[in-house]
N, C-alpha and C positions, 0 to 999 in steps of 0.2 A: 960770240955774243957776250956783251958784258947786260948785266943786271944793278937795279940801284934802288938795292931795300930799303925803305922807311919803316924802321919799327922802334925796339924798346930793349936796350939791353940786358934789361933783367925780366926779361919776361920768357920765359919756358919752353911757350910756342915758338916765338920767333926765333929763338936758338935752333933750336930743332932746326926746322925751315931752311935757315944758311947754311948751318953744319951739311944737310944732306945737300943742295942746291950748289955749294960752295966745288961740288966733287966734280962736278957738269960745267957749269960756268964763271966767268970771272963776276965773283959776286964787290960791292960797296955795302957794309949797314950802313946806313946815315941814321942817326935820330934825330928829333924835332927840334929844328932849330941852327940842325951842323950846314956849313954852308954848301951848297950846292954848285957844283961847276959848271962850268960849258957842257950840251949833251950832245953824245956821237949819237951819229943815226944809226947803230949797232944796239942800241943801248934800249933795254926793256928797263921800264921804270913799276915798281910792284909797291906800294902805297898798304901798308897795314897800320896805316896809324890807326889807334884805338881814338873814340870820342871821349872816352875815359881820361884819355892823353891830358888834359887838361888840369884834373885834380896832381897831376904830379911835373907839370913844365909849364913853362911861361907861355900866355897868350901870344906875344909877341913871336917868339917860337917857332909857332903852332902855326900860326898867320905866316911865318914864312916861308915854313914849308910849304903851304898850299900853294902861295905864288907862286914857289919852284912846280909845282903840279902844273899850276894854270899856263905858265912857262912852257914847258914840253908840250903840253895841247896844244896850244899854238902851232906849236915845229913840228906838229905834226909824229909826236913819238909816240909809242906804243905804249899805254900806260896801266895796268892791273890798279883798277879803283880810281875812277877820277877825283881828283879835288874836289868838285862839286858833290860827289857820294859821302865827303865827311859830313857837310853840313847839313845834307839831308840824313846822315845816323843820327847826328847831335840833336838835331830836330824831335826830340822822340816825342812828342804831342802833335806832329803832323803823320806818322806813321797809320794811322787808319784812316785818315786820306788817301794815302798812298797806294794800300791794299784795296780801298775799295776801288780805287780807279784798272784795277784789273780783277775786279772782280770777286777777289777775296773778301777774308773779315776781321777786322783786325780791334782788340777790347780796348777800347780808347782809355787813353788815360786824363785826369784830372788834375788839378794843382790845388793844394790845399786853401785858398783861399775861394773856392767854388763852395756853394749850398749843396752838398752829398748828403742824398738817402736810401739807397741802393747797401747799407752797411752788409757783411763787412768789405771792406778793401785792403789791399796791398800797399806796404807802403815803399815807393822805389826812392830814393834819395838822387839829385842829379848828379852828384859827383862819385858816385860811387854801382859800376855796371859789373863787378864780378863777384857774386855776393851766393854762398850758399844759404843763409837763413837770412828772411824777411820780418818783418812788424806787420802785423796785423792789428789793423784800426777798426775795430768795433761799433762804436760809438758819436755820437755828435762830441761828446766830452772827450774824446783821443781823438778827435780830429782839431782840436780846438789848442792840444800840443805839438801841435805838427806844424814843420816849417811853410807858410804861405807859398811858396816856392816850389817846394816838395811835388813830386808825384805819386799819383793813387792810381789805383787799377782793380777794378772789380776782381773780389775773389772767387776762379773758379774752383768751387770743391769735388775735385778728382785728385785720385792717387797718381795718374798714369799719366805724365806730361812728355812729350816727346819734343826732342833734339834732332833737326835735320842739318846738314851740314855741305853745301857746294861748291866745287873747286870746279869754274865753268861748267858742263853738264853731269861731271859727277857728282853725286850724292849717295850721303850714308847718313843713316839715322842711328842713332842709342834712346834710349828710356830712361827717364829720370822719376823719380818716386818721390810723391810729397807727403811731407806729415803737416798737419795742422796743429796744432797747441792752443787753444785758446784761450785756457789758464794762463799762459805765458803770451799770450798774445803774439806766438811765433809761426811764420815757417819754413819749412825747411827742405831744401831741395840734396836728393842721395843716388848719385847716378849708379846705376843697376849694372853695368861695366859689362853690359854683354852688346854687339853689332847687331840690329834687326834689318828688315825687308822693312825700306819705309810704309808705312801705314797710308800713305796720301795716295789719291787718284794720281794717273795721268794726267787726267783733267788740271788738278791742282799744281802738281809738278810743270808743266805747260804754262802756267799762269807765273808760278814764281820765275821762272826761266822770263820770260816776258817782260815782270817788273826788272830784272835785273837788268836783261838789256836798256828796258829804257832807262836807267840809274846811271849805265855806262860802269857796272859793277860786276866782278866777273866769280870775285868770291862772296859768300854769307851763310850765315845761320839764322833759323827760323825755328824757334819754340811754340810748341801749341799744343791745345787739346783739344781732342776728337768728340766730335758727335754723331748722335742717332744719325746726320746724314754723311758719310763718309766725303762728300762735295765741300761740307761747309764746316772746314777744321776752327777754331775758333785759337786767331795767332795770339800770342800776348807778349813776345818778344822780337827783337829783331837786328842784327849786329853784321855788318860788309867784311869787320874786322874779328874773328872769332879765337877765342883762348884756349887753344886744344887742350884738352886734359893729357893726362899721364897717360889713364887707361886705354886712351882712344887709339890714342898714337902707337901703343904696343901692341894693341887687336889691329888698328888697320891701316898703320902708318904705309907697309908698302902699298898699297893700292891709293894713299893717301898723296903720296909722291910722287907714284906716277899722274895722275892728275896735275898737281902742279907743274911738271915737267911738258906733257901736253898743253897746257893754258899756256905757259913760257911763250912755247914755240909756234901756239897759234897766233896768240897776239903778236910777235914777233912777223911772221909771214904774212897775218890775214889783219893787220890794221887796219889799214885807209880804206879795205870792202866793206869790216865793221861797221868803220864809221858812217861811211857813206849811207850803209842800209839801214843803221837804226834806229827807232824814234828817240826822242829825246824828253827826259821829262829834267828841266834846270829847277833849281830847289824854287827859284822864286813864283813858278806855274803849280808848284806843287801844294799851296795853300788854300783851303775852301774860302769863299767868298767872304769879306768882312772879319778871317782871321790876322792878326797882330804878324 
């Protein structure tokens, strides 16, 4: 079985990923842009582009990668993250759409040219998705410096933000600790570098398994915080393409692998029954009524 990585050569994760992957089967990296061949029907195609991708390669690129995705679909190949799952990651102001259509809840985000009074909020910048410390906007007068473009996200104030992480049905969570500053109008995220028992229901876990299928996404991470009702986590993050950390990867890299080694080989055997049996959500259905 040959495989045909899209990722980033300077990125940590995805070294990782091939270095072990590389030992199993005959791997390709491609990054965004390199051209793409004829595909054997051997051939698993594993898609990690980041939506990040963008702040550091050409649109033009990026668009042709995809077409090689949208490509394979066609012929029918086995593909880890469709094309179509980019543009609904990039999308990040239609993501509480998304969750709510299965049932989740997911803290919608804002663009700074919206009338916010809900202070304070989060300030996410769109070119920029692997950020240990945030801005924190206070005020009408610091939203008033803020790029029109920009994303905001209500602040929730908990220490306790959790990290879920799925490679097909596995999942492992870590705990991430935040500090607030408001003097400094900062915050700051300090992962706790210990493996827990995720925190989410069944219920929940069921639910994210669901959207993924209907995404046609086979990996992701899911950041949130917990409430009084353990049913109703409240998401604030959400990425198909996830940046393993250091620490993650030396707590639970083998169990990490084998998961991907399983997903390989399911997609690989159990394609065209996936496909067959699952719903489909295309980015373009994915829009509430009357959204741009």
């Amino acid at each position: 079985m040959r495989c045909l990585y899209i990722g980033e050569m300077n990125d940590y994760s995805d070294n990782w990923i091939v270095n072990k992957l590389e030992q199993l089967y005959e791997i390709r990296f491609i990054t965004p842009g390199e051209l793409l061949e004829s595909f054997d029907s051997d051939t698993v195609m594993i898609n990690r582009m980041y939506a990040s991708a963008r702040a550091r390669y050409l649109s033009n690129d990026i668009v042709s990668t995809l077409k090689a995705l949208e490509t394979a679909e066609k012929q029918k190949l086995p593909i880890i993250n469709s094309a179509n799952a980019y543009a609904i990651e990039e999308d990040r102001m239609g993501h509480s759409f998304i969750f709510s259509r299965v049932g989740l809840r997911f803290l919608p985000l804002h663009t700074g040219k919206e009338i916010l009074n809900n202070f304070p909020y989060v300030l996410k910048k769109r070119d920029e998705y692997r950020n240990t410390k945030l801005r924190i906007i206070c005020s009408a007068k610091d939203l008033r410096e803020v790029d029109e473009q920009a994303f905001l996200q209500e602040l929730v104030q908990d220490k306790d933000c959790y990290r879920t992480e799925f490679i097909g049905k596995y999942n492992v969570t870590f705990r991430q600790v935040v500090t607030t500053d408001f003097a400094k109008k900062e915050l700051s995220f300090n992962y706790a570098r210990d493996i827990i028992i995720t925190p989410l229901s069944d219920l929940v876990i069921n639910k994210l398994l669901r959207l993924m299928e209907a995404l046609h996404i086979q990996t992701a991470a899911f950041e949130y915080f917990l409430t009084s009702d353990v049913e109703v986590p409240w998401f604030i993050d959400f990425n198909i393409n996830s940046n393993y950390k250091k620490f993650f990867l030396d707590v639970a890299g083998k169990d990490l692998l084998a998961a991907w080694i399983e997903l390989i080989n399911d997609s690989f055997n159990n394609y065209e029954t996936i496909q067959r049996n699952s719903i489909t959500f295309r980015h373009s259905q994915l829009q509430p009524k009357g959204a741009n």
